[in-house]
GUFI-34916 format. One line per field, with one value per residue (C-alpha): residue number from 1; residue in one letter; x, y, z. Coordinates in nm, 4 decimals. Layout:
// residues N
pos = NUM,...
code = a,...
px = X,...
py = Y,...
pz = Z,...
// end
This chain:
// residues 437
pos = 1,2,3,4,5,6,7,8,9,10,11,12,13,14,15,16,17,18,19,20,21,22,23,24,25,26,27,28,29,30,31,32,33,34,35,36,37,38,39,40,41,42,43,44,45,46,47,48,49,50,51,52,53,54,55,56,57,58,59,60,61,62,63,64,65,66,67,68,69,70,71,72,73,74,75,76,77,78,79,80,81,82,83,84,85,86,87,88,89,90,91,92,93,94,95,96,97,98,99,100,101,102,103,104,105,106,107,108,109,110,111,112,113,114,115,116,117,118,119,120,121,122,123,124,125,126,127,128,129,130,131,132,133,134,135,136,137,138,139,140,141,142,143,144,145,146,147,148,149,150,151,152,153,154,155,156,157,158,159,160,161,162,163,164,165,166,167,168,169,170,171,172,173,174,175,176,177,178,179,180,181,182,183,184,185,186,187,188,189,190,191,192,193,194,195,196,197,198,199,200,201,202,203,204,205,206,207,208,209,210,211,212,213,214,215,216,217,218,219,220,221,222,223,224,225,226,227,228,229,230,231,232,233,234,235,236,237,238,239,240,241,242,243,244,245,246,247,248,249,250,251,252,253,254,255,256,257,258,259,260,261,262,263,264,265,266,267,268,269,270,271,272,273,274,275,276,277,278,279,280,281,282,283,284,285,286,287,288,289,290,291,292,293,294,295,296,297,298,299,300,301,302,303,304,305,306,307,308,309,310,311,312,313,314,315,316,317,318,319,320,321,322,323,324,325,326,327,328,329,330,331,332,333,334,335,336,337,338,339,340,341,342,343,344,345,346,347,348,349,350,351,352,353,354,355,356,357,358,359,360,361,362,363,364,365,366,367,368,369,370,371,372,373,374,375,376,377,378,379,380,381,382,383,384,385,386,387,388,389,390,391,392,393,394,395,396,397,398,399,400,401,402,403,404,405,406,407,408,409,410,411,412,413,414,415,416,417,418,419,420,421,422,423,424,425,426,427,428,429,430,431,432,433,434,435,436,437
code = x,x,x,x,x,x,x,x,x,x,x,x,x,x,x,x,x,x,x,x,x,x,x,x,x,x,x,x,x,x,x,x,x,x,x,x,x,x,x,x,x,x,x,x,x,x,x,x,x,x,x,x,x,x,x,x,x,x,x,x,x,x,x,x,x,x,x,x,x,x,x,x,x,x,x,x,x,x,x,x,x,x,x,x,x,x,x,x,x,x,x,x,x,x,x,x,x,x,x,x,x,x,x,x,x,x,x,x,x,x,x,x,x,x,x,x,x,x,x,x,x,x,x,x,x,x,x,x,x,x,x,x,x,x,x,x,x,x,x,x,x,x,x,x,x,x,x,x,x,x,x,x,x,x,x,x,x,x,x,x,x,x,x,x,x,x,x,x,x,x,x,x,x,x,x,x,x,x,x,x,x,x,x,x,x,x,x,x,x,x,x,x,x,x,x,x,x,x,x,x,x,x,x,x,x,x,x,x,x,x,x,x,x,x,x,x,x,x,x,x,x,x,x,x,x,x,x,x,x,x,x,x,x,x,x,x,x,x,x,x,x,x,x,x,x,x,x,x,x,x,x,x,x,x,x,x,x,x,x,x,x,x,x,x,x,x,x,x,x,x,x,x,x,x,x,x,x,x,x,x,x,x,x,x,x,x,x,x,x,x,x,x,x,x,x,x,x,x,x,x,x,x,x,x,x,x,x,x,x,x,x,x,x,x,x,x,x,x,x,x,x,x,x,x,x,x,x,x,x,x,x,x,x,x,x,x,x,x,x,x,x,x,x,x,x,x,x,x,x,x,x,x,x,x,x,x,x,x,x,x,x,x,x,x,x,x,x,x,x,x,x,x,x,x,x,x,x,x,x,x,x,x,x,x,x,x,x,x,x,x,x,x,x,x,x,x,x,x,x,x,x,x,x,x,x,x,x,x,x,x,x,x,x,x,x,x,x,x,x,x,x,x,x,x,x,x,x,x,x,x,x,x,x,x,x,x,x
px = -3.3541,-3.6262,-3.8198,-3.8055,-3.9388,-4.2346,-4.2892,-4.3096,-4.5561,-4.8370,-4.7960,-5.1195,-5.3093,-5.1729,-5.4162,-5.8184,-5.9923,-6.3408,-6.4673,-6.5149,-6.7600,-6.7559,-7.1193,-7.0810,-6.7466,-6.9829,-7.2950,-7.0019,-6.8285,-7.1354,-7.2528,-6.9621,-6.7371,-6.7046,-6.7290,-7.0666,-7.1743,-7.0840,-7.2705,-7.5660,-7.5846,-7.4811,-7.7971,-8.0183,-7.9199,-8.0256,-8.3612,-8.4504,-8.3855,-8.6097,-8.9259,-9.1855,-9.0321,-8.7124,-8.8330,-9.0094,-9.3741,-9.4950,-9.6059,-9.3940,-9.5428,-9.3869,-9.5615,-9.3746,-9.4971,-9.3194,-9.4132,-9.2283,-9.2191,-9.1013,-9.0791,-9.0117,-8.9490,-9.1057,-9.1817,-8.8932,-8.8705,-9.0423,-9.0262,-9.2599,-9.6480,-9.7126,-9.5254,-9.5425,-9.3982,-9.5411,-9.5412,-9.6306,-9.7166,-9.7079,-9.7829,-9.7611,-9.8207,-9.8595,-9.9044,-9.7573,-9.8031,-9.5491,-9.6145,-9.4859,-9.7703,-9.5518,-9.2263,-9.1525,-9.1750,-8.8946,-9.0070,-9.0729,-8.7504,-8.6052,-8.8178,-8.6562,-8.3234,-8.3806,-8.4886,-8.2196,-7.9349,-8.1261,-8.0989,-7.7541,-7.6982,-7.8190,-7.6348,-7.2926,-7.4141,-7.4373,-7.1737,-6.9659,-7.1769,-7.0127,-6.6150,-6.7197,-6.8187,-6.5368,-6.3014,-6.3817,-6.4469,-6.0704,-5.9472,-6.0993,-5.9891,-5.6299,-5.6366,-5.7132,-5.4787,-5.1733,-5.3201,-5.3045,-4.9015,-4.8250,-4.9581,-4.7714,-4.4890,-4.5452,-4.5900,-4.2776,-4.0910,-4.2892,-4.1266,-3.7854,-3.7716,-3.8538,-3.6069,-3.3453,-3.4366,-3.3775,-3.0651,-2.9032,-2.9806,-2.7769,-2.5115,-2.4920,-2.4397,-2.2152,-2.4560,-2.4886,-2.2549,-2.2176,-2.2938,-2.6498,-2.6828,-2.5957,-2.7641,-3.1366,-3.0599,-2.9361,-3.2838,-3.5170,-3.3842,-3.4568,-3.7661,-3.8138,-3.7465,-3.9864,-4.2430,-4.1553,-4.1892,-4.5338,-4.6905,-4.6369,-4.7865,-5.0932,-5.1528,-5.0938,-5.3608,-5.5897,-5.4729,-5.6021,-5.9587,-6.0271,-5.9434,-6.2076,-6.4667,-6.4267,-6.2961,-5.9970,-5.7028,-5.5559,-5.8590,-5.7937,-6.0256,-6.0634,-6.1773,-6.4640,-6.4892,-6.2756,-6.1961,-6.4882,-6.3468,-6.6751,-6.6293,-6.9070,-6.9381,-7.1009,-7.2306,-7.0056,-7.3425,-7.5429,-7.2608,-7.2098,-7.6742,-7.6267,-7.3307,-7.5142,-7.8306,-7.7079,-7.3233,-7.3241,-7.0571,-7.2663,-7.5730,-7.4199,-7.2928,-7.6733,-7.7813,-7.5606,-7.7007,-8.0421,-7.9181,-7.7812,-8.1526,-8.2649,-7.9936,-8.1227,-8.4832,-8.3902,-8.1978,-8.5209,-8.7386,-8.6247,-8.7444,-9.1139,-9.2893,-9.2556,-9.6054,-9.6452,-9.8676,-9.8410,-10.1312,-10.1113,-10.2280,-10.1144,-10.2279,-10.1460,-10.2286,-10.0654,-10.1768,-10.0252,-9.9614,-9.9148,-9.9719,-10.2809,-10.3934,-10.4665,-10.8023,-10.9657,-10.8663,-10.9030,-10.5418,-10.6031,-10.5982,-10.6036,-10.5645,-10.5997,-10.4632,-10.5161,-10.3484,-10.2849,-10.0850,-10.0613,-9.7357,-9.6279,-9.2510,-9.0876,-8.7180,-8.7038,-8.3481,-8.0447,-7.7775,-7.7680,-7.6473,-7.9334,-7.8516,-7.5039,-7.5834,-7.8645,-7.5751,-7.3136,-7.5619,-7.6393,-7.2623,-7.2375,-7.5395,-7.3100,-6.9919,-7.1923,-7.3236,-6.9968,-6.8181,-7.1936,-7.0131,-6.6883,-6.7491,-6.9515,-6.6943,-6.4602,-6.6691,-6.7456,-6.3566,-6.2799,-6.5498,-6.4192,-6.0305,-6.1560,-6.4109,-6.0836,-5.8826,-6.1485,-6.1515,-5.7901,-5.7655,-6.0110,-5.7719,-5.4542,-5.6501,-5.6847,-5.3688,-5.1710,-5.4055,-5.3052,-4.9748,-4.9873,-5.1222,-4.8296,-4.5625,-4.7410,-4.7285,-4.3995,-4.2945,-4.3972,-4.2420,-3.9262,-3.9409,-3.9724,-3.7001,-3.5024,-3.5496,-3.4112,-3.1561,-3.2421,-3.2007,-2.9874,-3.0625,-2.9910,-3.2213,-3.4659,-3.4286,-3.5225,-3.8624,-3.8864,-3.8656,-4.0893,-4.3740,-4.4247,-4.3906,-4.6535,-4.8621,-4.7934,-4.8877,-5.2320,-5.3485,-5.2460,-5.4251,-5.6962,-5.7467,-5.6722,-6.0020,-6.2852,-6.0880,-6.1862,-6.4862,-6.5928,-6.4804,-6.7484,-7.0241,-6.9167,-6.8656,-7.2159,-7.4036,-7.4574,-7.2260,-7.4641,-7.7462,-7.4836,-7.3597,-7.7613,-7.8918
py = 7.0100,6.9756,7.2862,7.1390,6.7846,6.9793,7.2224,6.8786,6.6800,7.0536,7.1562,6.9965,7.1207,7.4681,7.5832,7.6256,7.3715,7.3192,6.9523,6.7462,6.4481,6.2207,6.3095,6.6466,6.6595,6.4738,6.7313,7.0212,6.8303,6.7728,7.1394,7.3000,7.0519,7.2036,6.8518,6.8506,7.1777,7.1231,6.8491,6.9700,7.2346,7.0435,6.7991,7.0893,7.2278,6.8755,6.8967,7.2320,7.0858,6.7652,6.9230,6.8826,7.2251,7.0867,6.7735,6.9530,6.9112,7.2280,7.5078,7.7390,8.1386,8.4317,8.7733,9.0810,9.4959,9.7222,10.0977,10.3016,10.6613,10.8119,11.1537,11.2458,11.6422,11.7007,12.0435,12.1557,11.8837,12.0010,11.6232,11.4805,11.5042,11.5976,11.8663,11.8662,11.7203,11.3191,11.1326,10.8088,10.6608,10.2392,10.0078,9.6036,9.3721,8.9971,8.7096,8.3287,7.9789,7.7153,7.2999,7.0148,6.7532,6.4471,6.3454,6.0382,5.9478,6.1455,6.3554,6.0705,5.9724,6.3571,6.3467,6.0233,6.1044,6.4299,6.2162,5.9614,6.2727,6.4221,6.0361,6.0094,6.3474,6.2351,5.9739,6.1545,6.4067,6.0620,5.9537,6.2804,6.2764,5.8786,5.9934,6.2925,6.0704,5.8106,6.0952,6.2582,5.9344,5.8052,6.1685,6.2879,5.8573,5.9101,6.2313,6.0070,5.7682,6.0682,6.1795,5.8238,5.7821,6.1162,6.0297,5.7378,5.8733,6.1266,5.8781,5.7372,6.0617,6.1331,5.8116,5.8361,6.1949,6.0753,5.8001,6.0292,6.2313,5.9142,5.8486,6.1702,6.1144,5.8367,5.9062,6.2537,6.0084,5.7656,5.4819,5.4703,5.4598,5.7175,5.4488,5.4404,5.7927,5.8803,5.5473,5.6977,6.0240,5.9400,5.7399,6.0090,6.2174,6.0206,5.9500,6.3220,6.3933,6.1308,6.2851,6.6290,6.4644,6.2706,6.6277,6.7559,6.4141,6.5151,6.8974,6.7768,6.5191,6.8317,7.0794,6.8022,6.7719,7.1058,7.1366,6.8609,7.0311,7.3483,7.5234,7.7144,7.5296,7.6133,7.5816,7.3144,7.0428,6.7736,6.4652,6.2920,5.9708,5.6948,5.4920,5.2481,4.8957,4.7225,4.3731,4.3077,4.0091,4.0372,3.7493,3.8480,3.6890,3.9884,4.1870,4.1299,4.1749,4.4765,4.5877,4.4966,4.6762,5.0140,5.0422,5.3820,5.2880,5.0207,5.2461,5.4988,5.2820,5.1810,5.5252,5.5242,5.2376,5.3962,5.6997,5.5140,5.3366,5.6924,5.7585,5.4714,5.5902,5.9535,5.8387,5.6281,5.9240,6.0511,5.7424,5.8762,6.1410,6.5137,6.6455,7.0248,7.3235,7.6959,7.9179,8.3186,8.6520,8.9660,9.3601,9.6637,10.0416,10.2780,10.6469,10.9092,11.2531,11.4724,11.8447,12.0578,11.7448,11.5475,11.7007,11.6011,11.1885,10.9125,10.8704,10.6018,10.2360,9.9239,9.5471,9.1759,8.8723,8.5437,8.2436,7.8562,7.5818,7.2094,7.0216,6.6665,6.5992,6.3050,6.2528,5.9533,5.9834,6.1260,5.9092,5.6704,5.9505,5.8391,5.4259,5.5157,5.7071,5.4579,5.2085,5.3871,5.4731,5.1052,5.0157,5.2928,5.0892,4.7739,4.9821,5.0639,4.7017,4.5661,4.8689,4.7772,4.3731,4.4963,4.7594,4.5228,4.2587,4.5121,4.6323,4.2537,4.1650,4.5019,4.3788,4.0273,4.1894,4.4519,4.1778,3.9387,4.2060,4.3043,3.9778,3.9446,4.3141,4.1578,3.8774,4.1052,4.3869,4.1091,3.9370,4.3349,4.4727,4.1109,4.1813,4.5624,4.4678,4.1725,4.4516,4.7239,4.4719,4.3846,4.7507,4.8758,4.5737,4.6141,4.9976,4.8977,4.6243,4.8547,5.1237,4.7895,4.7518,4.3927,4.4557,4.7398,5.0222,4.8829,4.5669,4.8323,5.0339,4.6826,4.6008,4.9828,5.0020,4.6776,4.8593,5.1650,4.9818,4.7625,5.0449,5.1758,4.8475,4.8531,5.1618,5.1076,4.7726,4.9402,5.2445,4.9848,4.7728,5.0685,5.1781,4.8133,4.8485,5.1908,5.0567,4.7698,5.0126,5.2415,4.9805,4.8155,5.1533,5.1876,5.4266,5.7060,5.5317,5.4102,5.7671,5.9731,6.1242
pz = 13.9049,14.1498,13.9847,13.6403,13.7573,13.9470,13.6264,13.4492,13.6601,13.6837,13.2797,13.2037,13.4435,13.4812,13.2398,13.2844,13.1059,12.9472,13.0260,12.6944,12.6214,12.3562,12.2979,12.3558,12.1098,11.8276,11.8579,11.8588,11.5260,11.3606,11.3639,11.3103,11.0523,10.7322,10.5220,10.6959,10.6020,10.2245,10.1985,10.3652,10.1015,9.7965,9.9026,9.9167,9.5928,9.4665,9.6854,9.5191,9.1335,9.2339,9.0893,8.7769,8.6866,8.5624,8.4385,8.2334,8.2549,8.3244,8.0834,7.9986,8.0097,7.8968,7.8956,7.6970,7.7109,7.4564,7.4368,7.1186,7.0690,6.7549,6.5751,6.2260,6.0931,5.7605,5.7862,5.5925,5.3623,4.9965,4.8588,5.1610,5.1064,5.4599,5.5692,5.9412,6.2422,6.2374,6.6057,6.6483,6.9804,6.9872,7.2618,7.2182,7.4320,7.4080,7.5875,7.4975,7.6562,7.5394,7.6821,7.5897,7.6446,7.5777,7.4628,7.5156,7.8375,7.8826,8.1359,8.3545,8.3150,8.4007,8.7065,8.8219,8.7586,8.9649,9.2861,9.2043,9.2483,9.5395,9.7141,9.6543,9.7576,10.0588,10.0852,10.0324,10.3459,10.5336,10.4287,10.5591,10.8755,10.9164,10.8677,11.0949,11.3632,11.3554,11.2958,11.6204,11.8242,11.7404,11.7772,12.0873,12.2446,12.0999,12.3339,12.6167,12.5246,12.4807,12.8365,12.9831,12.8391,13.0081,13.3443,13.3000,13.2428,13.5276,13.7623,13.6947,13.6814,14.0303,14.1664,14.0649,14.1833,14.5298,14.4867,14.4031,14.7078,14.9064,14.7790,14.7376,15.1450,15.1850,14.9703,15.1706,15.4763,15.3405,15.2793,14.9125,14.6534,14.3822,14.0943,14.2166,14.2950,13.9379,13.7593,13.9597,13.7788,13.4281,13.4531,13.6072,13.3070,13.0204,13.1897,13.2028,12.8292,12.7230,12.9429,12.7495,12.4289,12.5586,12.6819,12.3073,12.1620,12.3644,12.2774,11.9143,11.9532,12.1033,11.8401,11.5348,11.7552,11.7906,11.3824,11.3100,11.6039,11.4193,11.7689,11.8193,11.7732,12.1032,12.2940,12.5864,12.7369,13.0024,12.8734,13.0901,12.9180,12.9185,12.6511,12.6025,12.6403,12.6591,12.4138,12.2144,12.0231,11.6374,11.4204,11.0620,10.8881,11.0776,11.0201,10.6145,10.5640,10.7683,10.5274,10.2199,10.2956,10.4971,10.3636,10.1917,9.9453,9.8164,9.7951,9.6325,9.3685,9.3233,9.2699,9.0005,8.8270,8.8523,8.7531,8.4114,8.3807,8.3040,8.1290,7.8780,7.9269,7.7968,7.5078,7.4002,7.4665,7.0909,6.8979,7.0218,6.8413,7.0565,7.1122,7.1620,7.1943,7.1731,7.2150,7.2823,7.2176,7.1220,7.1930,6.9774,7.0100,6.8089,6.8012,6.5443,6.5441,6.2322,6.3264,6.1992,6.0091,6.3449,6.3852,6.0667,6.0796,6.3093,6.3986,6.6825,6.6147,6.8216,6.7210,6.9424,6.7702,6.9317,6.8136,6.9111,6.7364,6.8164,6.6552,6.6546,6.5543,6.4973,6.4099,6.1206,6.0482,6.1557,6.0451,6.3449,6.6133,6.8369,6.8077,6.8505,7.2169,7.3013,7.2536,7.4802,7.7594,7.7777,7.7345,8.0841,8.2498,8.2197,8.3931,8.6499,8.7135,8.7094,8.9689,9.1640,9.2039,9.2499,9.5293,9.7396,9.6684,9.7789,10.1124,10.1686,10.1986,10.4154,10.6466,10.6553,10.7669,11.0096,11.1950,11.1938,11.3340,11.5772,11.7238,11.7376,11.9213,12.1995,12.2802,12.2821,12.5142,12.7863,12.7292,12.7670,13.0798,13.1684,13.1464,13.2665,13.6503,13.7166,13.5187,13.7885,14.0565,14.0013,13.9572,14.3299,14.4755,14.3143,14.4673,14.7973,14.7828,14.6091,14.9033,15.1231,14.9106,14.8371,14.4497,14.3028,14.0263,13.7418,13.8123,13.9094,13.6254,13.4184,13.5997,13.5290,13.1805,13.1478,13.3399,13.0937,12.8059,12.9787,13.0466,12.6903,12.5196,12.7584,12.6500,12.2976,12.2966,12.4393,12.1684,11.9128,12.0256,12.0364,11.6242,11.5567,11.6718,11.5153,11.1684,11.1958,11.2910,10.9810,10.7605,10.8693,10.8068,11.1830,11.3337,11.3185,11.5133,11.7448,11.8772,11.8048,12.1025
// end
């Protein structure tokens, strides 16, 4: 019995351990988090298309070299008027330019649209950087508060083994009754199955970290920081500017209104006339080969052709298929206004809940560390009367079972404060500045 209680109160610490920051587990998750890493490259895809190139308003050139070769056997053919072998030798080349000088004010319009996806783009890599951060910071603070629980629990387990030690003692004497002796063990083992139960709760909680950090899932740590209790007070009319201006929900709704404005712009770019040129020039040598008669004819000739055209087109009618999509882009600009209301309606009211319940978490964090020191108090004295048998077991047990879940609620109120907290500063658009180095 004694073996398994020590076996319980060394299994965390049997193991060598790497020690673990909160800064240092947020520069680990941000390089190696795969959400990150997607993003990053989906926003440089979208930083590569963001050019003149694919707005179209450069020129277009396109160069082509053909060589042919061919021979024809006549020699045997009574019916052809040469009678020889007749090679021909051809090389082409040719050179074209194709621009489009103006369309509309369409490309314009392309070109914004481009930097309008590489901005939101942008946004959605910040936005992944944000759920990174307040993933980890609640992960790696839930592993404290699993760690805190189990020492808890050890403690208690540490206690009640000396206790039993004490009475098995007296009983072995004559000076304690069996009733005791047995109610000090029935406890110390449920005591010691929660702790077994706890000690899982808190690899778990290491296992998902490590998954989010992109290390090995069994990979072990000890945690340096505590969890940060500091209360800070926030103005909600600093906190709702600062959620209208740097939320990235709410921007990235605006990107796609802008994105729709070109949209509109594009689908007006027809109703303008399309103004084009084409200019070129093409090279041809050919050189021909037909037997004895070779020597008596020129049979080399060479040509350059130059050419350029200027066009101006201008759609007049086409049924109404243009008015019909110049109607449904703007009918899409007005979606996106409305969602553009409704998501910062939306943000707006999940600020309003999480600041409420922010404030409320800072009133029950005092009120349960409060309550935790008088439980722990209380606890210690009710050992040592206990020990002078001024109260017996089962009142023990009582003050006992008050003073984990005490401690429990302490820590809980505790982790519960600092998730308030983080959802402000991601909700705000400030989490990121709030954990750079």
């Amino acid at each position: 019995m004694k073996k398994i209680i020590l076996l319980l109160l060394l299994s965390n610490i049997l193991y060598g351990q790497d020690s673990l920051s909160l800064m240092d587990a947020i520069k680990i998750g941000l390089w190696k988090n795969y959400n990150i890493q997607i993003s990053t490259k989906k926003q440089n895809i979208n930083k590569i298309n963001n050019n003149w190139t694919n707005a179209g308003a450069l020129p277009a050139i396109n160069l082509s070299v053909r060589k042919e070769e061919s021979l024809s056997d006549q020699s045997n053919n009574p019916a052809s008027f040469i009678q020889q072998e007749l090679r021909s030798t051809s090389i082409n080349g040719s050179v074209n330019l194709s621009w489009t000088l103006f369309n509309g004010f369409a490309i314009r319009a392309n070109k914004a649209k481009l930097r309008n996806l590489e901005e939101r783009s942008s946004n959605n890599a910040t936005l992944s950087i944000e759920n990174t951060i307040q993933g980890i910071i609640l992960q790696y603070y839930n592993c404290v508060l699993q760690k805190k629980r189990l020492e808890l629990l050890q403690k208690v387990v540490r206690l009640a083994n000396n206790r039993l030690e004490y009475l098995q003692t007296k009983y072995d004497i004559g000076v304690s009754s069996k009733i005791d002796l047995l109610q000090i063990e029935n406890a110390m083992l449920t005591d010691s199955s929660n702790l077994i139960m706890q000690e899982l709760n808190y690899n778990n909680a290491i296992k998902n970290l490590n998954l989010t950090l992109g290390k090995e899932i069994e990979t072990t740590w000890n945690f340096t920081d505590e969890i940060d209790t500091e209360i800070q007070l926030f103005s909600y009319d600093n906190l709702k500017a600062s959620t209208l201006a740097d939320n990235t929900n709410i921007k990235n709704q605006y990107y796609n209104i802008q994105l729709a404005k070109q949209d509109i712009r594009l689908s007006k770019a027809v109703f303008y006339p399309m103004i084009s040129v084409n200019s070129g020039a093409a090279y041809n040598e050919s050189t021909y080969d037909i037997g004895e008669l070779s020597n008596s004819m020129d049979n080399t000739g060479e040509s350059l052709n130059y050419f350029a055209n200027f066009s101006v087109n201008f759609r007049l009618f086409d049924g109404g298929k243009l008015y019909s999509t110049l109607r449904k882009v703007k009918v899409q600009k007005e979606i996106n206004d409305l969602q553009y209301e409704k998501v910062k309606r939306e943000v707006l009211h999940q600020l309003s809940l999480i600041n409420n319940k922010y404030n409320s978490r800072i009133s029950a964090f005092s009120l349960n560390q409060k309550a935790f020191k008088i439980a722990e108090t209380n606890y210690f004295l009710a050992n040592d009367k206990k020990n002078r048998g001024v109260i017996n077991s089962f009142m023990l047990r009582d003050i006992e079972i008050a003073f984990i879940n005490s401690g429990i609620n302490a820590q809980q109120a505790a982790y519960n404060l600092v998730e308030s907290k983080i959802a402000l500063l991601k909700i705000t658009g400030g989490i990121i500045q709030s954990y750079e180095q």
